[in-house]
Backbone as a ProteinNet text record, in pm:
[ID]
protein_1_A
[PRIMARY]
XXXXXXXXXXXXXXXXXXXXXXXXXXXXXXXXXXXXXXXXXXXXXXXXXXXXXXXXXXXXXXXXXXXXXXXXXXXXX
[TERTIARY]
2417.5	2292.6	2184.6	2110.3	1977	1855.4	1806.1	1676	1552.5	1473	1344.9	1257.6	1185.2	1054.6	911.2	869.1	707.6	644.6	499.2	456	408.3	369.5	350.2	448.8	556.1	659.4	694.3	638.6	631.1	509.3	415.5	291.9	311.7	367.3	421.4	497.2	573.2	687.6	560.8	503.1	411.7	271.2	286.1	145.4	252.7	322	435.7	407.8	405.6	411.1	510	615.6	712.8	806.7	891	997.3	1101.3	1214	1337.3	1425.8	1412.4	1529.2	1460.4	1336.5	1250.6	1265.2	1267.2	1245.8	1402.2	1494.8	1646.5	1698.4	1621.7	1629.2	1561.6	1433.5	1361.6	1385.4	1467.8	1546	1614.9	1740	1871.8	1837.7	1733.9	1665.1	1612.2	1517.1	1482.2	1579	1699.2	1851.1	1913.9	1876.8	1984.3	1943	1779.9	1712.2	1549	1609.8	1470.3	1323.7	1372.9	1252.6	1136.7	1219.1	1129.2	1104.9	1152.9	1099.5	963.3	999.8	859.9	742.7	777	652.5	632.4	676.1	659.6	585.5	611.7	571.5	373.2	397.6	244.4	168.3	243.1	124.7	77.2	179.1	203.7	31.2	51.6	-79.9	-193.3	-183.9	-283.3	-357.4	-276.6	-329.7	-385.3	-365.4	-378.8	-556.7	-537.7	-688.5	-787.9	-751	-855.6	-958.5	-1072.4	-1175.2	-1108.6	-1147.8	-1152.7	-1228.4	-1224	-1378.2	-1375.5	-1485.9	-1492.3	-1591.7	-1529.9	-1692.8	-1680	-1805.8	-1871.7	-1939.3	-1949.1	-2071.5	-2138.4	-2256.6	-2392	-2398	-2396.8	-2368.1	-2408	-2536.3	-2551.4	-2488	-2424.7	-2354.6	-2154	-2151	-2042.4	-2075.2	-2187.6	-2217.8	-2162.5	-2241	-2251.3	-2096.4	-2032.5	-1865.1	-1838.2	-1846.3	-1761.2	-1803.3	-1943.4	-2009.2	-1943.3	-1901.3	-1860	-1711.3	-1631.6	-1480.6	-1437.2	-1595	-1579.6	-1498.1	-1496.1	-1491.6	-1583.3	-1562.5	-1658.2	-1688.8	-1565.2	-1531.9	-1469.5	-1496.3	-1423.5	-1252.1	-1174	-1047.7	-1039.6	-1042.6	-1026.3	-871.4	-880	-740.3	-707.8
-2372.4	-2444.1	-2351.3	-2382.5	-2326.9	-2331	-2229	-2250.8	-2183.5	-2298.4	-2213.4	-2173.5	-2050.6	-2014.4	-2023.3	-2055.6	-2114.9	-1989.5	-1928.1	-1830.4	-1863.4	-1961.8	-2047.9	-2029.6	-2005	-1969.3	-1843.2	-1758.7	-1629.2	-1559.8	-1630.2	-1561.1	-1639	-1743.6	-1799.6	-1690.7	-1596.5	-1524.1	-1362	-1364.7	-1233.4	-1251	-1341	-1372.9	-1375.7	-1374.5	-1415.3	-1541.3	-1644.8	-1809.6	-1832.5	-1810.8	-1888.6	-1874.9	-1992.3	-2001.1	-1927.8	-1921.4	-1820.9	-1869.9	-2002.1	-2029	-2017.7	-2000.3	-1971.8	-1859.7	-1752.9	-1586.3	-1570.8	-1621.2	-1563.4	-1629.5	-1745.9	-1779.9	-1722.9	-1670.3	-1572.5	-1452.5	-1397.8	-1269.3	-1241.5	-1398.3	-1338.8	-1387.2	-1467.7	-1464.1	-1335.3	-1279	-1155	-1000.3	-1043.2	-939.4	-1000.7	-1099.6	-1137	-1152.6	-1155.5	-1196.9	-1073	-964.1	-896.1	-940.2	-1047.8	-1107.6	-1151.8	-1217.8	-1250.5	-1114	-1039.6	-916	-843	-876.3	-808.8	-946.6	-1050.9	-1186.9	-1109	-1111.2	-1026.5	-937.3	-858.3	-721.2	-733.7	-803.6	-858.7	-961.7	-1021.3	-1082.3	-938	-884.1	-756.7	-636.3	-623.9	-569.2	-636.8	-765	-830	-866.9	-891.2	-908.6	-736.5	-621.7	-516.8	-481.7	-590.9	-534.5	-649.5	-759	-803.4	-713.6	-802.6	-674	-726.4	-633.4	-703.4	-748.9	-874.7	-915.6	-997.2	-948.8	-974.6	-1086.8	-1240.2	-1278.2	-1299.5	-1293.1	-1279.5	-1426.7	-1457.9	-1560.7	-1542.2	-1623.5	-1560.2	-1585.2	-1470.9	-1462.8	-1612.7	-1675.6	-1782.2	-1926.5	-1919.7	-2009.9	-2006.2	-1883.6	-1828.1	-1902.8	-1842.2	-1881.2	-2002.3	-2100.9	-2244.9	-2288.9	-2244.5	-2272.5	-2286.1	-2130.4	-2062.4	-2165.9	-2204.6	-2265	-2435.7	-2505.1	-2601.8	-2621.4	-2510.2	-2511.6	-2482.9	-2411.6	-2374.2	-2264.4	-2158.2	-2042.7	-1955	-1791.9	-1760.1	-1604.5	-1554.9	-1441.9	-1484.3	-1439.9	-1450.3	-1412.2	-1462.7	-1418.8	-1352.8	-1217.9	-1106.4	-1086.1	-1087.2	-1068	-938.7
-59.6	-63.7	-117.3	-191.9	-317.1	-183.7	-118.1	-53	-163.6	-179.9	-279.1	-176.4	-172	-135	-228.1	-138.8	-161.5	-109.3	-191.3	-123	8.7	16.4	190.1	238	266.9	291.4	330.1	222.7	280.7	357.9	321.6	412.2	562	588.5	740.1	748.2	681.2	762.3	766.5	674.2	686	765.6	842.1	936.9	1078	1065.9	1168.9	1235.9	1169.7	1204.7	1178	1123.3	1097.5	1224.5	1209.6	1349.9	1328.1	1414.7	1414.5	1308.9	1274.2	1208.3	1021.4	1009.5	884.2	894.9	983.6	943.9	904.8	975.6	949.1	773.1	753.9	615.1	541	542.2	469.4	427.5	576.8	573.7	522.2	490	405.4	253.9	232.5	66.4	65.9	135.3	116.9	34.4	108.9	89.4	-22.3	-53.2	-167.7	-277.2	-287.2	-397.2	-424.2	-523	-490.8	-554.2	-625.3	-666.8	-566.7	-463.3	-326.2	-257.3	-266.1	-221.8	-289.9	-424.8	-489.2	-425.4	-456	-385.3	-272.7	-180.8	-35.3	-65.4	-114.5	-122.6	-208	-299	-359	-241.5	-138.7	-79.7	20.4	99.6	136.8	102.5	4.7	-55	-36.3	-97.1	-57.7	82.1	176.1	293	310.9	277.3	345.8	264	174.9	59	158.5	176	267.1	346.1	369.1	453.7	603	702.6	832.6	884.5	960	972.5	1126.1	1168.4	1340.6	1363.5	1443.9	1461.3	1600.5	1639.7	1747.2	1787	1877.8	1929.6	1975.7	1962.5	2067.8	2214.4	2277.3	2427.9	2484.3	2453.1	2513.4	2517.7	2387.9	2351.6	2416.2	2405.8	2482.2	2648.3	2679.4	2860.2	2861.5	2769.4	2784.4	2763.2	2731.8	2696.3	2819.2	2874	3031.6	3117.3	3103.9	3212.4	3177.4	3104.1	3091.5	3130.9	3052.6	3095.9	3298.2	3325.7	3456.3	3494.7	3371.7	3377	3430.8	3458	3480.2	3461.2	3339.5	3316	3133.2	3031.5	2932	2917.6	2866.5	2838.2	2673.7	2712.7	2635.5	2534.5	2439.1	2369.7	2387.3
[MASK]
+++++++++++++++++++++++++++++++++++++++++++++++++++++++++++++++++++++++++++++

């Protein structure tokens, strides 16, 4: 059976969204085909050239969340 990859396809496996049975198919296109390896490898770069970027909310608007969900402490990643 012919599986094509879609770069959507590979950035689900390079964001790590993809499921177990997409990474083990990705994996053995990966080994068998180095063309998808160089795709990999170019989104690869690319995600690493992205800036990083943090957002924040404004504390008060944050409160008003906690205070609605009936929280009363943030959950920290």
């Amino acid at each position: 059976m012919t599986q094509n990859f879609t770069q959507l396809d590979l950035i689900s496996y390079l964001y790590g969204e993809a499921n177990p049975e997409q990474i083990r198919r990705t994996e053995d296109a990966l080994a068998g085909d180095p063309v998808i390896g160089d795709d990999l490898e170019e989104l690869t770069m690319a995600q690493a050239a992205l800036p990083r970027v943090r957002f924040n909310a404004p504390r008060r608007l944050l409160r008003s969340l906690l205070d609605y969900s009936g929280r009363k402490q943030p959950v920290c990643c």
